[in-house]
C-alpha positions as CSV (number, residue, x, y, z in Angstrom):
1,X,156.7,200.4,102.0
2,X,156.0,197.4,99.9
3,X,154.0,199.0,96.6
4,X,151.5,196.3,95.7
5,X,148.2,194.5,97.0
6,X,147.0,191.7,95.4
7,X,143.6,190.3,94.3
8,X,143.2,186.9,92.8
9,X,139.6,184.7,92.6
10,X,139.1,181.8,94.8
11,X,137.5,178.6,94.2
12,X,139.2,176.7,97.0
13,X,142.6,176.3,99.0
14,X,144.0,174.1,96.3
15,X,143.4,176.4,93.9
16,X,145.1,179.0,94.7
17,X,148.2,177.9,97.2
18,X,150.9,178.0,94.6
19,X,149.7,181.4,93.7
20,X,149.8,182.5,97.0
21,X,153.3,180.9,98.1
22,X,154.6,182.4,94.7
23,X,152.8,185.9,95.7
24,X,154.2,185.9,99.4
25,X,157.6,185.6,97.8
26,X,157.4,188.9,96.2
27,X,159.6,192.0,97.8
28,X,157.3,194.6,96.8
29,X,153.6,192.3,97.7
30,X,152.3,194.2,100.6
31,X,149.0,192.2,101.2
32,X,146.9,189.3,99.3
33,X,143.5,189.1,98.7
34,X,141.4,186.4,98.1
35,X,138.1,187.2,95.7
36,X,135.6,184.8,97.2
37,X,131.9,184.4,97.2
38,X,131.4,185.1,101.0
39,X,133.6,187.1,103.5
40,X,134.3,183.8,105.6
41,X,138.5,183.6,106.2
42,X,140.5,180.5,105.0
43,X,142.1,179.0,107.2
44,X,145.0,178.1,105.2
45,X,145.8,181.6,104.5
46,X,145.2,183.5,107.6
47,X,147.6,186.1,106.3
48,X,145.4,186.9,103.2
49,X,142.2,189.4,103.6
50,X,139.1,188.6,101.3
51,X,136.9,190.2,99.4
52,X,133.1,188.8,99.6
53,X,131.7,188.9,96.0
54,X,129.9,186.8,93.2
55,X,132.7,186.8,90.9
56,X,135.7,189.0,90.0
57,X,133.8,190.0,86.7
58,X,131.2,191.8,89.1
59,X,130.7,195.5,89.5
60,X,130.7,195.1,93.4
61,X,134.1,193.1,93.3
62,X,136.0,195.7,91.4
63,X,134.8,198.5,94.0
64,X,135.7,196.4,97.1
65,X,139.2,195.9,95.0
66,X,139.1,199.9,94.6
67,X,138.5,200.2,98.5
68,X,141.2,197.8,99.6
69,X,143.8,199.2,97.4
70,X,146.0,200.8,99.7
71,X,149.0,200.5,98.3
72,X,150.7,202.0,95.1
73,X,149.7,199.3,93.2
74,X,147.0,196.7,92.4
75,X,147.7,193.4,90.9
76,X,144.3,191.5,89.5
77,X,144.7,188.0,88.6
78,X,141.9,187.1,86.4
79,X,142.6,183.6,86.4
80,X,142.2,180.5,88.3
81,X,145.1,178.7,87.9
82,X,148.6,179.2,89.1
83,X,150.5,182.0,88.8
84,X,154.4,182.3,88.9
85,X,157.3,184.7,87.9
86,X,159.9,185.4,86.3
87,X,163.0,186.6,88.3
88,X,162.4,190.2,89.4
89,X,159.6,190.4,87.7
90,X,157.2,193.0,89.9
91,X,160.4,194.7,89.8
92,X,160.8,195.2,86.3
93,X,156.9,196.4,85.8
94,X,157.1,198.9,88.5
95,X,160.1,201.0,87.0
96,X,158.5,200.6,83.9
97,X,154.8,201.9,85.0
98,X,157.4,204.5,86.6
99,X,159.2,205.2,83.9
100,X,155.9,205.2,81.2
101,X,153.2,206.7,83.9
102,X,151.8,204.2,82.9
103,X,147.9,203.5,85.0
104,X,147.9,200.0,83.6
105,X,150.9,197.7,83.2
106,X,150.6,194.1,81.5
107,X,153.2,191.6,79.8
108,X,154.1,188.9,77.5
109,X,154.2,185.7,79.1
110,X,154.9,181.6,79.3
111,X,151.4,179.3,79.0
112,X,151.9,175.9,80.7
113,X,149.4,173.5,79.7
114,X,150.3,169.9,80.6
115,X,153.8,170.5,81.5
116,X,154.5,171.8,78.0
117,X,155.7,175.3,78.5
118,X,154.7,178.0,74.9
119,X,155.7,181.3,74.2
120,X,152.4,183.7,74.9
121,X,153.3,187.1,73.5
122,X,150.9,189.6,73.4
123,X,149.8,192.8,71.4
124,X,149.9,196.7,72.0
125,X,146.7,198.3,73.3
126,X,145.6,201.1,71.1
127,X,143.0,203.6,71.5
128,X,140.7,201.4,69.0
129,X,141.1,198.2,70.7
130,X,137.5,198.0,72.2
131,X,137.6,193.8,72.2
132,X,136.0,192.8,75.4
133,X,138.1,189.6,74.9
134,X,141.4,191.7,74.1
135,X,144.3,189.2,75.5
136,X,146.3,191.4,78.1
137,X,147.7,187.6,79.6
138,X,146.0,187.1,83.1
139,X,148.3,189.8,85.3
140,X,146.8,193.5,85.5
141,X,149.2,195.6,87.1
142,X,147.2,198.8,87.9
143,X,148.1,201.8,89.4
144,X,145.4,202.3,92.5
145,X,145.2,205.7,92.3
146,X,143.9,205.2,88.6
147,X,141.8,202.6,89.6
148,X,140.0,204.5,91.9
149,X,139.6,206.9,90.1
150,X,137.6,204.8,87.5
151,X,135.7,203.0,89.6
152,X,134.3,206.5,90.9
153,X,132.8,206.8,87.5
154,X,131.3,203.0,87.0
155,X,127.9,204.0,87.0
156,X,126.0,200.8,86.0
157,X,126.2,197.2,88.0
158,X,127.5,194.1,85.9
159,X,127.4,190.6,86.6
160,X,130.0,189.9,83.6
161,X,131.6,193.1,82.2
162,X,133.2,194.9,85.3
163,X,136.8,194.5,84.3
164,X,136.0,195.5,80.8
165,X,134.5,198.5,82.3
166,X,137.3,198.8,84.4
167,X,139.5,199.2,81.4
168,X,138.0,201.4,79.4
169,X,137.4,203.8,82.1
170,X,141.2,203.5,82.9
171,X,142.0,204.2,79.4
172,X,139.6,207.0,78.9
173,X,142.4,208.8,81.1
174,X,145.6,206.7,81.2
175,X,147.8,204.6,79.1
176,X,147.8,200.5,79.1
177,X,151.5,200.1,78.9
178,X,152.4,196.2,77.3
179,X,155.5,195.3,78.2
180,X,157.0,192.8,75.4
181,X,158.9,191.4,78.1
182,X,158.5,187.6,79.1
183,X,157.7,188.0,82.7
184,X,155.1,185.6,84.6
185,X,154.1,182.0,84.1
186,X,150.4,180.7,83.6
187,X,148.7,177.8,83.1
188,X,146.3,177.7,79.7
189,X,143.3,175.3,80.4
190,X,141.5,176.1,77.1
191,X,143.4,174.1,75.0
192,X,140.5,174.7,71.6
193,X,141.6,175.2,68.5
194,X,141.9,179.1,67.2
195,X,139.0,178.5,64.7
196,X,136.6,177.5,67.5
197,X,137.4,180.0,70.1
198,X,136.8,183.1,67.9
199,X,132.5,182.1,67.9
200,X,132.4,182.4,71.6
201,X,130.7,185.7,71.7
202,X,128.4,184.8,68.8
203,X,127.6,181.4,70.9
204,X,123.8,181.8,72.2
205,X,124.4,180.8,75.8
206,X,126.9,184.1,75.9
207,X,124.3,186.5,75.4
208,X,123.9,187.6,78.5
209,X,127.4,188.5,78.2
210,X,127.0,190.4,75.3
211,X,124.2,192.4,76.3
212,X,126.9,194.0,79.3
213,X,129.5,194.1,77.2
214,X,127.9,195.7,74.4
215,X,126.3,197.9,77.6
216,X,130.2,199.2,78.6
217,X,131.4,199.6,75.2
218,X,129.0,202.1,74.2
219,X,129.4,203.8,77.5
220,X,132.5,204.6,76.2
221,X,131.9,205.6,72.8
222,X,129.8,208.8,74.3
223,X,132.5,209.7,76.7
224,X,135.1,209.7,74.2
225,X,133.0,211.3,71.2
226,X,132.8,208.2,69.4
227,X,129.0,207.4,69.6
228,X,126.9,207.6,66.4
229,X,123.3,208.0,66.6
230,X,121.1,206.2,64.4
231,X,120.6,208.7,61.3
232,X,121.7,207.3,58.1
233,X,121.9,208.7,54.7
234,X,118.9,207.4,52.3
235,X,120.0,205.2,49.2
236,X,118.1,205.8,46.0
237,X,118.5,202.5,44.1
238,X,116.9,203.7,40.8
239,X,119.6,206.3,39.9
240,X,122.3,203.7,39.4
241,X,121.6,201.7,36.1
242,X,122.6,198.1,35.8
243,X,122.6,195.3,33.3
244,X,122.5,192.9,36.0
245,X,120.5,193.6,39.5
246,X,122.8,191.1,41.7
247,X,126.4,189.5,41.6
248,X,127.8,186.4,43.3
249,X,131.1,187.4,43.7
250,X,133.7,184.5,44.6
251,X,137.1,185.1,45.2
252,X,139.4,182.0,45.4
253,X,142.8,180.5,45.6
254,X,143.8,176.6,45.9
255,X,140.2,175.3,46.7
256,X,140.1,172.1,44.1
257,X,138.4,170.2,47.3
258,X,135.3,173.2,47.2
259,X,135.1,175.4,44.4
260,X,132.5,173.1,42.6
261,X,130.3,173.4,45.6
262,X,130.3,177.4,45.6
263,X,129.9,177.6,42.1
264,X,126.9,174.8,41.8
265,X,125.2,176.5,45.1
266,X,125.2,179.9,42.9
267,X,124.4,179.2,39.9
268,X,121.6,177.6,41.3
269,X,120.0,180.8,42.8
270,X,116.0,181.5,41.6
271,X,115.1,184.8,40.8
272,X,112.8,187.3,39.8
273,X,116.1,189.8,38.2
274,X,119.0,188.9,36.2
275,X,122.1,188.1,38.0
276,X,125.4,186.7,37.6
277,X,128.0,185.2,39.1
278,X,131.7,186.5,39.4
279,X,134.2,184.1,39.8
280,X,138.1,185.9,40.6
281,X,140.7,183.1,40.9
282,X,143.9,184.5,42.3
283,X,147.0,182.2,40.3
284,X,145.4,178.6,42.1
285,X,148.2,176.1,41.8
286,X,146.2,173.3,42.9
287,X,143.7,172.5,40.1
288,X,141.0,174.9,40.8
289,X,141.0,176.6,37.5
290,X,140.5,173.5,36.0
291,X,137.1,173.1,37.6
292,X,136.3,176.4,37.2
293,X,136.3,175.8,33.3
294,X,133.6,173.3,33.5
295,X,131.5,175.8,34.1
296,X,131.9,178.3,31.6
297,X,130.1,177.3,29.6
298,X,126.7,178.8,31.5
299,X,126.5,182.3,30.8
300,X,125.9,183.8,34.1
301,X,129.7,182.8,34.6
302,X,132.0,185.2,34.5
303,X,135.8,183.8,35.4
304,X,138.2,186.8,36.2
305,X,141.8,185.2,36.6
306,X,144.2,187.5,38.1
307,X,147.5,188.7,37.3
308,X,150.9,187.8,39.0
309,X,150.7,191.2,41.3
310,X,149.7,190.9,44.5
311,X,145.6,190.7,45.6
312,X,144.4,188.9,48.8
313,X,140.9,188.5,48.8
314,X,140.2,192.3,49.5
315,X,142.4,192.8,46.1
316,X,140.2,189.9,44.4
317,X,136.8,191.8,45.8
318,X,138.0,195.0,44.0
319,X,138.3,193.4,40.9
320,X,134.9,191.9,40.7
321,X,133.1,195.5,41.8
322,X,134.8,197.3,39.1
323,X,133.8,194.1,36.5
324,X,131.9,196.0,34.0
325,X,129.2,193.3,34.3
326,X,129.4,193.4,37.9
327,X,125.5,193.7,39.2
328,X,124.0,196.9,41.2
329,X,124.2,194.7,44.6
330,X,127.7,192.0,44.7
331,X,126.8,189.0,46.8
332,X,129.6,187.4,48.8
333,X,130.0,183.3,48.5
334,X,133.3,182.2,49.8
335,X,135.1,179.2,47.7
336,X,135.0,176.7,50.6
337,X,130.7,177.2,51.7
338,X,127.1,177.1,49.8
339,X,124.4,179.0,50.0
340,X,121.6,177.3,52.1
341,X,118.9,176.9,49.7
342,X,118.2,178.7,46.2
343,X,116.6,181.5,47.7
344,X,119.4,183.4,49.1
345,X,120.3,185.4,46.5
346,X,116.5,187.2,45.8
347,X,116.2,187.3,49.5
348,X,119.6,189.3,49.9
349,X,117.8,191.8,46.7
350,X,114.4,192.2,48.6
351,X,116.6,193.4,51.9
352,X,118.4,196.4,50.4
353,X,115.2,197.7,48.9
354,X,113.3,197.0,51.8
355,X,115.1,198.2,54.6
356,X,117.2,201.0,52.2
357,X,120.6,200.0,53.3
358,X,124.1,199.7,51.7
359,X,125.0,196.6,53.0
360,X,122.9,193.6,54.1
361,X,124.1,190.2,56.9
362,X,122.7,187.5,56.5
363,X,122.6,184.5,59.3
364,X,124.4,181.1,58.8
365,X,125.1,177.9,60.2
366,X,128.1,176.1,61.1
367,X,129.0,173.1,59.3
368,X,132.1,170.4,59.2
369,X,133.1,169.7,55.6
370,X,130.7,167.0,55.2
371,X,127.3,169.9,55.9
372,X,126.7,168.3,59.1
373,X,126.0,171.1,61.8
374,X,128.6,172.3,64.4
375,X,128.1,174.0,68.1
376,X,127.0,176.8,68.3
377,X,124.9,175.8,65.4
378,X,123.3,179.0,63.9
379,X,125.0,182.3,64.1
380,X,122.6,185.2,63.7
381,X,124.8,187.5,65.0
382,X,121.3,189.8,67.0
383,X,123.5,192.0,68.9
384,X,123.6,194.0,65.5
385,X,120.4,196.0,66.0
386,X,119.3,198.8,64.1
387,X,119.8,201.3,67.3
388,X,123.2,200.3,68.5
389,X,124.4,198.1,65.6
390,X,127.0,200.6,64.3
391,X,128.5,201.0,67.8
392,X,128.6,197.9,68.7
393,X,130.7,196.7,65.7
394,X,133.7,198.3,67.3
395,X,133.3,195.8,69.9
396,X,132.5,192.7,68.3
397,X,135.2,190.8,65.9
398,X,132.9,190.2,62.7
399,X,129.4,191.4,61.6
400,X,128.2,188.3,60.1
401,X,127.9,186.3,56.5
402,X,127.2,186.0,54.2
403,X,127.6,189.7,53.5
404,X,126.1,191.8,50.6
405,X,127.2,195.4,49.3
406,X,125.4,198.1,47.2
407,X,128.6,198.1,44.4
408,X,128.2,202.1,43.5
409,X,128.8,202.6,46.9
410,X,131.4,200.3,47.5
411,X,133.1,201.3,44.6
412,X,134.2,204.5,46.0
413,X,135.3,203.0,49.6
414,X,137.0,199.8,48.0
415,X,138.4,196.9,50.1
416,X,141.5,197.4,51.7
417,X,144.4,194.8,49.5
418,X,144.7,192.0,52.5
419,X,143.7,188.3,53.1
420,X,142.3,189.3,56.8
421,X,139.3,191.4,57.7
422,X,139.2,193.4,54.5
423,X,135.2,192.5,55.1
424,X,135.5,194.3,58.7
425,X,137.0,197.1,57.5
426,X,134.2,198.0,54.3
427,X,131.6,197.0,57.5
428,X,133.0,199.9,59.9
429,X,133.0,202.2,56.8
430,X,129.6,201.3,55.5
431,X,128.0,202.2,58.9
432,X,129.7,205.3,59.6
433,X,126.8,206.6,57.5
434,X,124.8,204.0,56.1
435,X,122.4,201.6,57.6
436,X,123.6,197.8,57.7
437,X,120.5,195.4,57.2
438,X,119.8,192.3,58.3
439,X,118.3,189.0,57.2
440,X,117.7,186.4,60.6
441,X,116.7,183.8,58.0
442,X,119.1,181.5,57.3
443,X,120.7,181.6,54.2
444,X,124.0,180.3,54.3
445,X,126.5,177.2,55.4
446,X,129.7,178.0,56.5
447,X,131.8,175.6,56.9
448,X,134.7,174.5,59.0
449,X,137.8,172.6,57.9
450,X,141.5,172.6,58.4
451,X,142.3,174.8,55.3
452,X,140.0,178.0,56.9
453,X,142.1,180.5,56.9
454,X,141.5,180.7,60.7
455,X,140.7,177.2,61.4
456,X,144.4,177.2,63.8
457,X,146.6,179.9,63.5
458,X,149.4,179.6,65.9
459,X,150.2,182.7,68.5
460,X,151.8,185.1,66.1
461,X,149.4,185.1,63.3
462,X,146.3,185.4,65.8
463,X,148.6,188.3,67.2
464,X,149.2,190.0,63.6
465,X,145.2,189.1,62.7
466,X,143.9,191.0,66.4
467,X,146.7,194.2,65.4
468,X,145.6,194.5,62.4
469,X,141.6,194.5,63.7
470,X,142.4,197.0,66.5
471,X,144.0,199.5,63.8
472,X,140.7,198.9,61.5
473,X,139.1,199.9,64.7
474,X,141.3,202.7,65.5
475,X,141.3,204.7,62.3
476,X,137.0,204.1,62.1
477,X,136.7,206.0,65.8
478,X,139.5,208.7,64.7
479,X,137.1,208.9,61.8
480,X,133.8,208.7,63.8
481,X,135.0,211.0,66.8
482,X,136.0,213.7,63.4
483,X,132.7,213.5,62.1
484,X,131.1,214.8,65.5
485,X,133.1,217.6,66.0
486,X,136.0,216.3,67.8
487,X,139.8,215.9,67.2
C-alpha cells in the first residue's frame, strides 16, 4: 500500500501542475489533495480530491486534512509554489521517521528563486523552539496517526495559527525529527533582505496574527507546565544606594560613522536626578576611540576601554553594571541610534518607580541612516501585556528597545558573553519573576543600515542566530516548568 496522502493549497491550475506532476511521480504517494476555498473539482486534476476551506492556516482545514488522512503518512505543503525532489527522496524520510518514530519529519532543502538555485539548510527543533515563524522548509512529513491525534485536542478555531497549533500539539507527544539531508526543491518568492523580514510580527497589519499565535503558544505553556501567572516579586528601590539614579550604557566596536550621534543624543538627556553615561569601547580599529575622546571632557562621561580578552556586547554590558559609578537603573543606547528626544532618559526613571518593575521597553521607530522613517514605522511591540507578557516572550523573537534594567538586580543574573541576543536572554530571566514595564511613548530611533549586525546575514548565521534563540528559550521553560513543580 502506497504510505502517503498529500495536501497542498490551491490558488489555481497553474499553480500547482508542476507540484502535482512531480507528486504523481512518487512510489509511495497514495492520493493528492488540493486545499481550495470551495469543494468544486478541477478539472485538470480529476485524479486529485479537495479539501473545501478558507486557507491551509485554518482550523477547519487541518481537521478536514486529519479526516482524509488515510494513509500512513501526511505530507502538507505550506507553499504555493512548486515543489520537486530529490531522487528517492519520500523514500529516504520514511525509513528515517521509521527508524526515529519520528510523528513529524522535515529536511534541508534547495531555494530556487529566479533560476538561481541556494543552499537552504535548516535548524534542529528543540523543546524551546516556540517561534510561530520557526523555518521547517515548506515539506511537513507527518505521521497521520499523530496528526490525528492532535487535531482531537485543537480546542479553539483559527483563521491564521492552525498549523502552528498543529505543531505544538504534535510535539507535546512526539518528536519533530530534521533531517540535515538535502532532499526537495522550492521556489523562494520573498527575496527581502534578513534585516527586514525579522519585524514582520511587530508590523501592525500582522496583529491579527499575533493575537492567535500568541492564543496557541500559551495553550501550550499550560499543557506542558510552563505557564506563569502574573505574580511578581515587589522591588524596593530605596534599599539600594546610588551616587547616580540612571546610566546610559553604550557598548561599541568600529562605529566612527555613529558613535557621535549616541553620545550627543545622551548627553543631552534633562533630568530631575543625576545620571551618567557609560561608554564601553571594545578594541575599535576604525577611529571610534578617537571620537569618543572629544567628549571626555564632560563629566557625565565615563569611557571604559576594554581589554584584548574576548567580550561581545553581553561582555561589554557586564562591564558597565559592575562600573562602580554605574547608576541604580542602566539605560541601553546602542552606538549606531539616538534617543528620540531629551526626555527619554527621566521618562525610562519615572517607569520603574511607577509601575515597580526590574526592567522597562520602551517603543521606537524605524529609521534609514539619514532619521527618515521606515515601514513598519513605529514598533511598540503591545503584544507584551502585563497578563500574558511573560509568556508570550517565548514566542516572540525580541521584547523591544530601547531596554532599561534595575543594575542590583541585574548584577546577579549578568549578560550571557555573546554579540546575539544576550538582551533576550536577561529578558526571559527578568520575567521569570519580575514584572517587565512598558513605556508606548516613543522614545527612541533605531536605525537601519548595512553595518546592523542583522541588516543581511546569509543562511548560516540566521541559522546559528535562531539556534542559539531556541536554546535561550529552552533552558527559560526547563527553568519555568522547575519552578512550578515539574521536571
Amino acid at each position: 500500500m502506497k504510505r502517503i496522502n498529500c495536501f497542498i493549497p490551491f490558488r489555481d491550475a497553474d499553480q500547482v501542475r508542476v507540484t502535482v506532476e512531480n507528486l504523481r511521480a512518487q512510489n509511495e504517494v497514495n492520493r493528492i489533495y488540493l486545499v481550495k476555498s470551495d469543494e468544486t473539482p478541477v478539472a485538470e486534476f480529476p485524479d486529485c480530491g479537495v479539501i473545501a476551506a478558507a486557507s491551509l492556516q485554518c482550523t477547519d482545514a487541518v481537521r478536514k486534512i486529519a479526516a482524509a488522512s488515510d494513509a500512513e503518512f501526511s505530507l502538507i505543503y505550506t507553499k504555493t509554489t512548486q515543489l520537486s525532489f530529490v531522487l528517492f527522496a519520500l523514500e529516504r524520510m520514511l525509513s528515517l521517521a521509521e527508524d526515529s518514530s519520528a510523528a513529524m519529519i522535515y529536511a534541508d532543502h534547495f531555494n530556487e528563486t529566479d533560476g538561481v538555485r541556494t543552499n537552504a539548510p535548516v535548524i534542529d527543533y528543540q523543546e524551546g523552539s516556540l517561534r510561530d515563524d520557526f523555518d521547517f522548509g515548506g515539506l511537513l512529513l507527518y505521521r497521520a496517526g499523530a496528526l490525528k491525534e492532535a487535531v482531537i485536542r485543537m480546542s479553539a478555531e483559527y483563521k491564521f495559527a492552525a498549523l502552528y497549533d498543529l505543531r505544538l500539539k504534535v510535539a507535546e507527544k512526539g518528536v519533530l525529527e530534521h533531517v540535515n539531508e538535502y532532499l526537495y526543491y522550492e521556489v523562494e518568492t520573498d527575496t527581502r533582505k534578513s534585516g527586514e523580514k525579522i519585524f514582520d510580527y511587530v508590523d501592525p497589519k500582522n496583529r491579527e496574527v499575533q493575537i492567535e499565535m500568541e492564543k496557541a503558544c500559551t495553550e501550550h505553556l499550560k499543557v506542558v507546565g510552563g505557564f506563569l501567572t502574573p505574580e511578581f516579586k515587589h522591588i524596593e528601590f530605596s534599599d539600594d544606594p546610588f551616587e547616580y539614579e540612571a546610566s546610559v550604557v553604550i557598548p561599541c566596536k568600529n562605529r566612527v560613522r555613529t558613535i557621535a550621534d549616541a553620545i550627543t543624543s545622551a548627553l543631552s538627556q534633562k533630568t530631575n536626578f543625576k545620571y551618567n553615561v557609560i561608554v564601553v569601547d571594545d578594541n575599535s580599529e576604525d577611529g571610534t576611540v578617537d571620537v569618543i575622546k572629544k567628549f571626555t571632557g564632560d563629566p557625565k562621561l565615563i569611557y571604559v576601554a576594554q581589554d584584548k580578552s574576548y567580550h561581545a556586547i553581553g561582555g561589554n554590558w557586564n562591564v558597565a553594571l559592575h562600573h562602580p559609578k554605574c547608576g541604580k537603573f542602566a539605560i541601553q543606547l546602542d552606538s549606531d541610534d539616538v534617543y528620540y528626544d531629551e526626555n527619554t532618559v527621566q521618562k525610562f526613571v519615572d517607569a520603574f518607580y511607577a509601575q515597580n518593575c526590574a526592567m522597562v521597553v520602551g517603543t521606537y521607530r524605524m529609521t534609514n541612516f539619514h532619521m527618515e522613517t521606515l515601514p513598519p514605522g513605529i514598533i511598540d511591540h503591545r503584544e507584551w501585556t502585563p497578563d500574558n507578557g511573560r509568556n508570550n516572550a517565548l514566542r516572540i523573537n525580541g521584547l523591544g528597545a530601547p531596554r532599561g534594567f534595575y543594575v542590583p538586580l541585574l548584577r546577579t543574573i549578568n549578560f550571557p558573553t555573546t554579540k546575539y541576543g544576550e538582551d533576550y536572554a536577561v529578558g526571559l530571566r527578568v520575567c521569570r519573576e519580575y514584572q517587565i514595564g512598558r513605556i508606548y511613548d516613543v522614545v527612541y530611533n533605531c536605525r537601519r543600515w548595512d553595518d546592523n549586525s542583522d541588516a543581511n546575514c546569509d543562511v548560516e548565521k540566521m541559522n546559528a542566530n535562531n539556534l542559539y534563540k531556541d536554546r535561550i528559550r529552552t533552558w527559560e521553560l526547563k527553568a519555568r516548568i522547575k519552578m512550578n513543580g515539574g521536571k
